[in-house]
C-alpha positions, 0 to 999 in steps of 0.5 A: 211641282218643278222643285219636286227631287227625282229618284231612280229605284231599281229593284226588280221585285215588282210588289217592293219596286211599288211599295218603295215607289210610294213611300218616295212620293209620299216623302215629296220625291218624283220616281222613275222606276227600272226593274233592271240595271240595263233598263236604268242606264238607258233612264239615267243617259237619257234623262238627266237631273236625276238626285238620287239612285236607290238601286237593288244589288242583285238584279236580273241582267248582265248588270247589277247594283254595283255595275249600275252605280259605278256607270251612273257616276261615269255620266253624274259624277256627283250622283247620291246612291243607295244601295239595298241588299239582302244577301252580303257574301260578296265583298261591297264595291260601293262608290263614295258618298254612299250608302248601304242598307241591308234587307229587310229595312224600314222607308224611315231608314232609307229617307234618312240615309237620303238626307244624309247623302243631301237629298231631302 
């Protein structure tokens, strides 16, 4: 299916990198996996039409989720993110037209937070 949206999901625990994985494809998506911010810079550059980016803040690299995203908005400015976390010490440093979702979460949360940003 051509009309089929299309998620990055940049997580770097690979059992949760599947489970996410198959939940969007359950709910109708097409998914693009990274395992770090660097590698899904390179997918973002290379491949547009990207219509969402569901990325982890913590990952292993130079960069991580809030470096991903703010580079991500450089090359789609219009770009729809959620941001998942477990750990929140540090202050957010979200882009706009965002979202944040804390660690341990349920797919439900993460589809809804989705349609909220107009991806469905």
């Amino acid at each position: 299916m051509a009309d089929r949206r299309r998620v990055l999901v940049v997580e770097d625990e690979e059992m949760l990198l599947n489970a996410v994985a198959m939940e969007f494809e359950d709910a109708g998506f097409e998914v693009i996996c990274a395992g770090t911010a660097e590698a899904a810079y390179e997918l973002l550059r290379d491949r547009p039409g990207i219509d969402l980016l569901f990325t982890d803040i913590r990952l292993p690299g130079r960069l991580d989720g809030w470096d991903l995203a703010e580079r991500a908005r450089a090359l789609q400015p219009d770009l729809p993110v959620i941001y998942v976390t477990g750990y929140s010490a540090e202050e957010p440093r979200q882009v706009a037209e965002s979202v944040l979702v804390m660690k341990p979460y349920r797919m439900t949360a993460i589809l809804t937070a989705a349609r909220g940003l107009g991806v469905a």
